[in-house]
Every structure is written in C-alpha cells, then in structure tokens.
C-alpha positions in Angstrom: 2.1 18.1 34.1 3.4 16.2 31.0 0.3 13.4 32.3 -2.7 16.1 31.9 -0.8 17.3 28.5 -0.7 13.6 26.6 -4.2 13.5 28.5 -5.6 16.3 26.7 -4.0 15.7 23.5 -6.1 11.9 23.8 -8.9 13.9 24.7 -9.1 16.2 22.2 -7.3 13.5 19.7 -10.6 11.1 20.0 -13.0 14.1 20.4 -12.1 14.8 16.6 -12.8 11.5 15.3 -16.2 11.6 17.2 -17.2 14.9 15.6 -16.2 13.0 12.1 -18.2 10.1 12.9 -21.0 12.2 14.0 -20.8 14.3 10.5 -19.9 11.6 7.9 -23.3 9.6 9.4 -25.3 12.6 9.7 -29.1 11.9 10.7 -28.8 7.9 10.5 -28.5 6.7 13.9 -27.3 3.0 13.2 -24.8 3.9 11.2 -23.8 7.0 14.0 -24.0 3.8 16.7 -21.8 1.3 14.1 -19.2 3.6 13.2 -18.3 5.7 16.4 -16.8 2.6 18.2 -14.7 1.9 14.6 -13.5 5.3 14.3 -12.7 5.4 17.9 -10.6 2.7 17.6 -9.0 3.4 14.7 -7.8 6.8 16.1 -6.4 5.0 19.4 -4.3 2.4 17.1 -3.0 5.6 15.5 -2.4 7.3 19.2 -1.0 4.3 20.4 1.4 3.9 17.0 2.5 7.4 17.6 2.9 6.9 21.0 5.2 4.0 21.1 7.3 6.1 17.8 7.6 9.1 20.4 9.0 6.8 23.4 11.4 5.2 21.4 12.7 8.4 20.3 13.4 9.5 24.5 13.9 6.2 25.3 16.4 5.0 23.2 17.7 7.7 20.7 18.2 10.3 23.2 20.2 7.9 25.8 22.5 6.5 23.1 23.0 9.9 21.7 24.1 11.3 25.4 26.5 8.1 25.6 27.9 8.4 22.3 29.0 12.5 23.0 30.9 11.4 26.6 32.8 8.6 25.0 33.7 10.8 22.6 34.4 13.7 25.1 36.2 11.2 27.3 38.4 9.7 24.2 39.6 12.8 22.6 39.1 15.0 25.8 39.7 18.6 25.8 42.7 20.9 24.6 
C-alpha cells in the first residue's frame, strides 16, 4: 500500500515537470528533447532529497523519541 502511494506521488511528481518542460519549450522540438531529460532529473534530485529528509524523520527521530518517553516512564514511573 504505502509502495503504490510513494509510486504514485513519483509518478505524478515527474509527470509535472514533463508537462513544464513541454510548455516552457512550446513548438521547438530540440529544446523539448534537451530539456525534458534536465528537468527530469532535477525533479528526481529534489524527490530523492525529500525522500532521504522523510526517512530520517521515521527512521531516527521517531525511534529516539519512543526511547526517550520509556526511560523516562521507567525512571520516574507511575504514582
């Protein structure tokens, strides 16, 4: 489920870059062919960027956040 969601959200991330490309070159095709592959990778480095800030977030923040609140909880326990 969560594979098909980041897959559509690449799909439709890249699919808005094209429709740039496509209307910044308007009817020139060279310029359409040079700068499709540019924009296209220019919007994966920014997926990718994003991407790497969201899995730090779950992989890091959010385990040492859950640690953090036991030893806490297991210090001070409850009253």
């Amino acid at each position: 489920m969560m594979r098909k969601t980041i897959a559509g959200i690449a799909e439709r991330f890249i699919g808005s870059y094209k429709e740039i490309a496509i209307e910044i070159s308007g009817r020139f095709i060279l310029l359409r062919v040079l700068l499709l592959p540019v924009l296209i990778f220019v919007y994966a480095l920014t997926f990718i960027v994003i991407l790497t800030m969201v899995l730090i977030v779950i992989l890091i923040v959010v385990p040492v956040s859950s640690v953090s609140k036991t030893n806490i909880l297991g210090l001070f326990g409850r009253r």
